[in-house]
C-alpha positions as CSV (number, residue, x, y, z in Angstrom):
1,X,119.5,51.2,96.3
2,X,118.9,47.7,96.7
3,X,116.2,47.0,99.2
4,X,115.0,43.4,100.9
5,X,111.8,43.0,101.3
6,X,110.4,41.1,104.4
7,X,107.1,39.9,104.5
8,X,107.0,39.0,107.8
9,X,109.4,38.9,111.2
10,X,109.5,35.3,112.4
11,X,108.4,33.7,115.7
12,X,110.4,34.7,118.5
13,X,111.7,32.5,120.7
14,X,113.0,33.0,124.8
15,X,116.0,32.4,126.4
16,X,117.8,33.3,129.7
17,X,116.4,32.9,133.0
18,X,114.9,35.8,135.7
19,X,116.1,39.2,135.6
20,X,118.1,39.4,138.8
21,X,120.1,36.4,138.1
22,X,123.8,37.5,137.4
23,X,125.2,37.1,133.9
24,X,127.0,34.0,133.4
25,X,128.4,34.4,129.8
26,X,131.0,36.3,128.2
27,X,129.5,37.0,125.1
28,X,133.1,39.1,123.6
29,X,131.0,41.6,121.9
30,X,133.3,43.6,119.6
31,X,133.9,47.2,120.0
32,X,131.5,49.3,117.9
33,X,132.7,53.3,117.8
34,X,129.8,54.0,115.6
35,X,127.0,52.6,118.2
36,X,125.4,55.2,118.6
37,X,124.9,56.9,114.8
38,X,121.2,54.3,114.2
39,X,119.8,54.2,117.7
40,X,116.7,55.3,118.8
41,X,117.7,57.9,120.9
42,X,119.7,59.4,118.1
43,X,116.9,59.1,115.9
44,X,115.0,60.7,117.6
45,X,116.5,64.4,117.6
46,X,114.9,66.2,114.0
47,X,115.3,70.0,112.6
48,X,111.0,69.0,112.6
49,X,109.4,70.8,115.7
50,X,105.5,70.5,115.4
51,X,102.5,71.2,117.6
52,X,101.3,67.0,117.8
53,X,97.8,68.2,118.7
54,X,98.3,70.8,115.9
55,X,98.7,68.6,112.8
56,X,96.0,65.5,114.2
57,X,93.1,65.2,112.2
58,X,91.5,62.3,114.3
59,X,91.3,60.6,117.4
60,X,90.3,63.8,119.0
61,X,90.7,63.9,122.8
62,X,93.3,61.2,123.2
63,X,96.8,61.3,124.6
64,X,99.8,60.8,121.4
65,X,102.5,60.1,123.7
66,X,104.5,57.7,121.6
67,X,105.4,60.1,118.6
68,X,108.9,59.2,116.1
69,X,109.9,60.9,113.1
70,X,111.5,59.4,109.8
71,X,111.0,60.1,106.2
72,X,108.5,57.2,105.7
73,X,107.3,57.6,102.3
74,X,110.9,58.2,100.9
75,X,110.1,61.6,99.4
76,X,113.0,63.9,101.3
77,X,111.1,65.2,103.8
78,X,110.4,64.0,107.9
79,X,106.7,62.6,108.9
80,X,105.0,61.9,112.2
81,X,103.9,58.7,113.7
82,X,101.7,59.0,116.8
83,X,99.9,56.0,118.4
84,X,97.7,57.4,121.0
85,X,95.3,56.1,124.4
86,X,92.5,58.0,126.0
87,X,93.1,56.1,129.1
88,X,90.1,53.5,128.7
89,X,90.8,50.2,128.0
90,X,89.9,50.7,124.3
91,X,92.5,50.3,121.7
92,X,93.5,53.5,119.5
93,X,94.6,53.0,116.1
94,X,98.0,54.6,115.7
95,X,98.3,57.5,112.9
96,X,101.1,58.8,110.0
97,X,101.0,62.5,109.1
98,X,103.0,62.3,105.9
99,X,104.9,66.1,105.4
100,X,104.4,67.6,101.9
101,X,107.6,69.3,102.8
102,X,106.7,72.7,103.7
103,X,105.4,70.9,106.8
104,X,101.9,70.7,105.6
105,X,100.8,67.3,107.2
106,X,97.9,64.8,106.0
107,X,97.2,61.7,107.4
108,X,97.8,58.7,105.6
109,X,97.0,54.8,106.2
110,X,97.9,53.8,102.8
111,X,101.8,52.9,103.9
112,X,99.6,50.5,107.2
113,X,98.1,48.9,104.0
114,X,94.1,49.4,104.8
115,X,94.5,48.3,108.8
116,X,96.1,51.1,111.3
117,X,97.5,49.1,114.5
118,X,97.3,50.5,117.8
119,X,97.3,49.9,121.4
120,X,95.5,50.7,124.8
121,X,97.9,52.6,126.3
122,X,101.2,53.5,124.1
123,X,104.0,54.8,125.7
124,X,107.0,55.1,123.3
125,X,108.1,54.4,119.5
126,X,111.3,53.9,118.7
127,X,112.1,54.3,114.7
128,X,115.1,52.3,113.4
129,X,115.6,50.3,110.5
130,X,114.8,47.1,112.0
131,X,114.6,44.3,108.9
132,X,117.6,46.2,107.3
133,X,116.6,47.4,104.2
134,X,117.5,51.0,104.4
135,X,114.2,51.9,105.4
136,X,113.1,53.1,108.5
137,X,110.7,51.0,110.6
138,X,108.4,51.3,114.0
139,X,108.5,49.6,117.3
140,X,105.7,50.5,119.7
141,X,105.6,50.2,123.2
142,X,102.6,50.2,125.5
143,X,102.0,48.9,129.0
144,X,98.1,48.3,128.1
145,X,95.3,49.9,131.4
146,X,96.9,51.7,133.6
147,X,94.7,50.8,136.6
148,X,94.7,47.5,138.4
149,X,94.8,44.7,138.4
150,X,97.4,46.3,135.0
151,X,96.5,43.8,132.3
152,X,99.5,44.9,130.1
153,X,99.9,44.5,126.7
154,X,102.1,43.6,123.5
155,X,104.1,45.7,121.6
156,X,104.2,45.7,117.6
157,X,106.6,46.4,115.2
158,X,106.2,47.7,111.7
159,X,108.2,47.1,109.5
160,X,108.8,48.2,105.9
161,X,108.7,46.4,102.3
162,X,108.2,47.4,98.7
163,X,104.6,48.7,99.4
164,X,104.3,50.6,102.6
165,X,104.4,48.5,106.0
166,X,103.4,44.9,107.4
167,X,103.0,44.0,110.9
168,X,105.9,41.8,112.7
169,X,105.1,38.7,113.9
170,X,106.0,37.0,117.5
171,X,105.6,39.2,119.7
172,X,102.1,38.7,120.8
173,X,103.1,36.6,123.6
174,X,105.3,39.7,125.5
175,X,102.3,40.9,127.3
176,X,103.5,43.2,130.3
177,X,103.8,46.4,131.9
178,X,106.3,48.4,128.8
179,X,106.5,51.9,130.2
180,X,109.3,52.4,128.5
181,X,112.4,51.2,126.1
182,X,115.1,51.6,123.3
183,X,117.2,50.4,120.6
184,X,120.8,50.2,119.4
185,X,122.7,47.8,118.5
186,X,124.1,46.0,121.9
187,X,126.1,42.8,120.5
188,X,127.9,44.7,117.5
189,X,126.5,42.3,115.0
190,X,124.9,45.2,112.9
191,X,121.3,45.3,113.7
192,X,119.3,46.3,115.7
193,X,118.2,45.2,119.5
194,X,115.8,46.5,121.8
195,X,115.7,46.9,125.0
196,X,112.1,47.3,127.1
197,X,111.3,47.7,130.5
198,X,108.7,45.6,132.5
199,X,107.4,45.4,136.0
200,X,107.8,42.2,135.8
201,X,111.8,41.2,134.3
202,X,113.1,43.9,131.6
203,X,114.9,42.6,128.7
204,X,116.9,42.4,125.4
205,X,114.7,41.7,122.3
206,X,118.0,40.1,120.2
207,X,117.4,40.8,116.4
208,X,118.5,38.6,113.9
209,X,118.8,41.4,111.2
210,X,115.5,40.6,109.3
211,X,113.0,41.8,112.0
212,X,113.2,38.6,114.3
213,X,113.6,38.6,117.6
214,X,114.2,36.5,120.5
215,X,113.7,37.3,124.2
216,X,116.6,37.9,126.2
217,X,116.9,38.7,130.1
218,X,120.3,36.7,131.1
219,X,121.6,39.7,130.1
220,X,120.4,42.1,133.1
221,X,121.1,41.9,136.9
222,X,120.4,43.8,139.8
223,X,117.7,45.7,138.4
224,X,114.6,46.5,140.1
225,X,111.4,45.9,139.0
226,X,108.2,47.3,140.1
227,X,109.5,51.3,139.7
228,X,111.9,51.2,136.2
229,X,110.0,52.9,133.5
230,X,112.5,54.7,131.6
231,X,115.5,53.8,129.3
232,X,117.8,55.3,126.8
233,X,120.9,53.3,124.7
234,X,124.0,55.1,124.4
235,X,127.7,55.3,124.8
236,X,127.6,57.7,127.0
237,X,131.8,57.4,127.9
238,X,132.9,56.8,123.9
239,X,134.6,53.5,124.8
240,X,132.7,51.2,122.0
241,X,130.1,49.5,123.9
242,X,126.7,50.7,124.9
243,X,125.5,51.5,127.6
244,X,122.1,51.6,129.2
245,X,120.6,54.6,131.2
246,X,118.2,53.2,133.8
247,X,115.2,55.3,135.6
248,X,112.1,55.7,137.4
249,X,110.8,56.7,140.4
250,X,113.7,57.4,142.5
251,X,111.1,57.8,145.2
252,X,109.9,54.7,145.3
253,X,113.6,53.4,145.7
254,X,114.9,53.2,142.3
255,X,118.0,55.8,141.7
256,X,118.4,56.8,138.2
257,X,122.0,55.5,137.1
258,X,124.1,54.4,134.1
259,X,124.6,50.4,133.5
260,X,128.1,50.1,131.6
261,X,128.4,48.4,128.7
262,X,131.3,46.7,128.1
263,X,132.9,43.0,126.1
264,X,130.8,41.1,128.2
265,X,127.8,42.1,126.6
266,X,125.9,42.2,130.1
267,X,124.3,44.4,132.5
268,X,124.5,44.9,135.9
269,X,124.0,47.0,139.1
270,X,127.2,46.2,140.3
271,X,129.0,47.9,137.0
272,X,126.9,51.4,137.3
273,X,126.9,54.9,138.1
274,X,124.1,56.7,140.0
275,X,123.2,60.1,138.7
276,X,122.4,62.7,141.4
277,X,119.0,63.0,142.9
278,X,116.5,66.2,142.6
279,X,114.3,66.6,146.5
280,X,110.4,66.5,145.2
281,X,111.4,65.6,141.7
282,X,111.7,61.8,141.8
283,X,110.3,61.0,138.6
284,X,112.7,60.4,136.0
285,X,110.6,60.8,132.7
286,X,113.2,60.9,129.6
287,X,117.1,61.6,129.4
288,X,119.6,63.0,126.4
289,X,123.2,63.6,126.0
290,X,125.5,65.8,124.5
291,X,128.1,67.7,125.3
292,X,127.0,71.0,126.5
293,X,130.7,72.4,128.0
294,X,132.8,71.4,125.1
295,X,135.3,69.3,126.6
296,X,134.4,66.2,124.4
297,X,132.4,64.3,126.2
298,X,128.8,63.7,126.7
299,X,126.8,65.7,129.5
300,X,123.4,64.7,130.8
301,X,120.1,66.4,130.8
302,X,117.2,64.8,132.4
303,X,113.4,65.7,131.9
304,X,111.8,65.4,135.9
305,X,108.2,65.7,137.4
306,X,107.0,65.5,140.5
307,X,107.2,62.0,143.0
308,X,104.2,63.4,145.5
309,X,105.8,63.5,148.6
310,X,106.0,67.5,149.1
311,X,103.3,69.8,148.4
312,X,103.6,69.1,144.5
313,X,101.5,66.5,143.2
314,X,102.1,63.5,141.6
315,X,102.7,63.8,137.8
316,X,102.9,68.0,138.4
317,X,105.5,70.1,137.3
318,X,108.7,69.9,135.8
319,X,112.6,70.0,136.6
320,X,115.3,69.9,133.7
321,X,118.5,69.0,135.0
322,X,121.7,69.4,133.7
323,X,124.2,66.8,134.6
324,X,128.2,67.6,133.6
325,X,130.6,64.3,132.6
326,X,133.2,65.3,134.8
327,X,135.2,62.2,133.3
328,X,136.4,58.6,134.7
329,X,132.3,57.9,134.7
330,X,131.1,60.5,137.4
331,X,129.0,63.1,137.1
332,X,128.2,66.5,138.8
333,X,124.6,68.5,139.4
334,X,125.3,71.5,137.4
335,X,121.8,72.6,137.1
336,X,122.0,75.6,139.5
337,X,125.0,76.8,137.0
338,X,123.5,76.0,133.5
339,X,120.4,77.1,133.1
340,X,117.6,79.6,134.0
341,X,114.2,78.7,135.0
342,X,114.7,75.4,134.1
343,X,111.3,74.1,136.6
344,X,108.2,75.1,137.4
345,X,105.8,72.9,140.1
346,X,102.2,74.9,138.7
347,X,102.9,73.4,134.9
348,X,102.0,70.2,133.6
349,X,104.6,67.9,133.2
350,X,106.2,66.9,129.6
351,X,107.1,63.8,127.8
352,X,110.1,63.9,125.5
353,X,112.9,66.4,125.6
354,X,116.0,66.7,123.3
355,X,119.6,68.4,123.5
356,X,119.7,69.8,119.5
357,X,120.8,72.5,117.6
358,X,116.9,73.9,117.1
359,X,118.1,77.5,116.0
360,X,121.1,76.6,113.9
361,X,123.5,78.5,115.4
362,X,126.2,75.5,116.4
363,X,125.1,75.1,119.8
364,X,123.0,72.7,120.8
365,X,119.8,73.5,123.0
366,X,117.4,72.3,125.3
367,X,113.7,71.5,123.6
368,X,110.7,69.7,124.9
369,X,109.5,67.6,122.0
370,X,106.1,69.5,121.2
371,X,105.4,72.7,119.9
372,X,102.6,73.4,121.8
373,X,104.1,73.6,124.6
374,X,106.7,76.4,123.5
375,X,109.5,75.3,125.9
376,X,112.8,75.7,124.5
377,X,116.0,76.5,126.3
378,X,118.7,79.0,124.3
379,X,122.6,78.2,124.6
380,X,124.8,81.3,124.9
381,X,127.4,79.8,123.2
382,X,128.9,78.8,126.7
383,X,126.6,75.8,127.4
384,X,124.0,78.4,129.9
385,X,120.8,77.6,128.9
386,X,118.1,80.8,129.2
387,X,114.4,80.1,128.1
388,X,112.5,81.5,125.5
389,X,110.2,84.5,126.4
């Protein structure tokens, strides 16, 4: 395999103007069938299903929210990357469990080259191969305190060479409020983008194909600010262009809906499809898709908690809904149909949750990404989901 080694991601570089500003440009991105086969939200689904707290050998007592999975060290197997907060304003330095491939993990900061990065307050990492050698790198989000007056922070990038990784350069400056974010590759040129929200203006980060990448939010319109923390990248209606789930706290005014992507290569309000509401679960933590009724397109599940306005608290309990494509971009509340004690308002909430295949029987499931929490929705076959007893 022939592999490039980059030493370093350049400085990036801003353009566009505010967030709400309606995209000017046509930019006649290309249709791109295969969009979603290296994006982060594919990525992320793994056979792997660990207990995070169960394999850690350090940073006892802190939170590893923003967990991805690749087979880092090239050996055939899949590894862990957490990057974890315990809420302070302290930085946590981020950690590899490298799988000996009978799931045995050990950490290892060898591949970080002597210097682990980390961050006050990660939220998500999105592996991709992000400098395109055929490798598969990290890009860490984090929104830095999460008290006031909510300093922010950076995120980093790792990304891969010959001898384990090196941190990417430029993007020091992008201090602000990343709850949450996503990759694919938007403008069909072959790499990479990002997208990351921001209390402030979300935006594109535009890669160049080596790692670089330039700030983008002429792209976006309509959006909301202060309540968008959540954001997936895919092609959710199979028409070659992208397109970019949007959520939050629906409470708070921002409905959870589905930007279309299309030859423009822009985003907008006025070109999107809000998904149906929950009453006392107005969080909108995490989203997946696949098609759970077998009529070839892609069905929505999303992963809910509590907005505080009833008798639940805020953060407390979870909902799983089940969304069916009924086609021509709309979408029905099938949750009531599809699948059995799907919520609970006494549990604690959950992070990640994927739509897989986790018992290999050809129907994919419902799984809340951690073992420990033991949370995993059976299909019948029929695309009912019953959980595990």
């Amino acid at each position: 395999m022939l592999m490039v080694v980059v030493a370093s991601a350049g400085v990036l570089s801003a353009c566009g103007g505010g967030g709400n500003s309606s995209p000017s440009v046509n930019l006649d991105v290309p249709q791109n069938f295969n969009v979603d086969a290296n994006s982060s939200h594919t990525l992320q689904n793994t056979d792997l299903y660990v207990s995070r707290l169960g394999i850690r050998t350090t940073n006892f007592g802190t939170f590893a929210t923003a967990v991805s999975y690749a087979d880092f060290d090239l050996d055939g197997d899949i590894d862990v990357f957490m990057s974890a907060g315990d809420g302070s304003q302290n930085t946590t330095p981020a950690e590899l469990y490298l799988n000996d491939g009978p799931n045995n993990f050990t950490l290892d900061t060898s591949l970080f080259n002597g210097a682990s990065p980390g961050l006050v307050h990660p939220r998500k990492a999105l592996t991709g191969d992000f400098n395109g050698d055929g490798k598969m790198d990290v890009f860490v989000i984090g929104h830095g305190y999460d008290q006031p007056p909510f300093p922010g922070e950076a995120p980093y990038v790792m990304l891969s060479t010959s001898n384990g990784f090196v941190m990417g350069t430029g993007l020091e400056s992008l201090i602000g409020f990343h709850h949450g974010g996503a990759s694919a590759d938007i403008d069909a040129d072959g790499d990479l983008d990002i997208f990351l929200t921001d209390q402030s203006t979300p935006y594109f980060l535009i890669n160049d194909g080596l790692g670089n990448f330039t700030k983008d939010t002429s792209r976006l319109s309509g959006l909301s600010r202060s309540s968008f923390f959540t954001a997936e990248l895919v092609d959710v209606d199979k028409d070659g262009y992208v397109d970019l789930l949007a959520g939050g706290h629906e409470h708070e005014g921002f409905p959870t809906r589905i930007l279309w992507g299309d030859s423009t290569g822009s985003y907008s309000t006025g070109k999107s499809t809000t998904l149906p509401s929950v009453g006392g679960y107005g969080t909108m933590v995490d989203a997946d898709f696949a098609d759970i009724d077998l009529d070839g397109d892609k069905d929505v599940v999303l992963n809910r908690t509590s907005g505080g306005q009833g008798s639940t608290g805020f953060y407390q309990g979870y909902y799983v809904q089940v969304i069916e494509n009924i086609g021509n971009r709309q979408f029905l509340d099938k949750t009531s149909e599809r699948i059995t004690s799907g919520n609970d308002a006494a549990s604690q909430w959950f992070d990640w949750i994927r739509v897989q295949d986790i018992n290999n029987d050809g129907n994919v499931d419902i799984v809340v990404d951690d073992a420990s929490r033991n949370l995993i929705w059976y299909n019948d076959g029929m695309g009912n989901f019953q959980l595990n007893l």
